[in-house]
Steps between C-alpha positions, in 0.01 A plus 500: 500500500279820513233330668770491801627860397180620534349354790406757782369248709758427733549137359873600408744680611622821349866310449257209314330771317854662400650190378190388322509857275846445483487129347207647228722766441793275457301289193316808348861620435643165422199454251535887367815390362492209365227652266702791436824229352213299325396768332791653478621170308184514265584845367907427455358162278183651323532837539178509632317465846200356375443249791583719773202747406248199442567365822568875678057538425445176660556531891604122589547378180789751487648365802497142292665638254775564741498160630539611839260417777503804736349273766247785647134563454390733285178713646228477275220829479 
């Protein structure tokens, strides 16, 4: 999806572009709060949120955690 949102080269339209940034948007959130309730869940059980700041350090890893594939690239560098 950001490769699209991002392109300046003319190969998509802006309405393309829009709905591209729209649709990462769309999961980021989706994602976002699903790991919110999971850890939300860990704390109410162990009273502790352990897992969520293991994963948090780890980038991708974190977003296993989840369980949710956000479906976009993620720019590396």
């Amino acid at each position: 999806m950001s490769a699209i949102t991002n392109d300046d080269s003319g190969t998509f339209t802006i309405n393309e572009r829009r709905a591209a940034f729209t649709q990462a948007y769309d999961e980021e959130q989706a994602w976002r709060s699903q790991v919110v309730a999971q850890a939300m869940a860990e704390y109410n059980t162990t009273g502790k949120m352990t897992n969520f700041f293991k994963f948090q350090s780890r980038g991708r890893q974190w977003r296993a955690y989840a369980g949710f594939a956000c479906g976009h690239a993620e720019k590396s560098g």
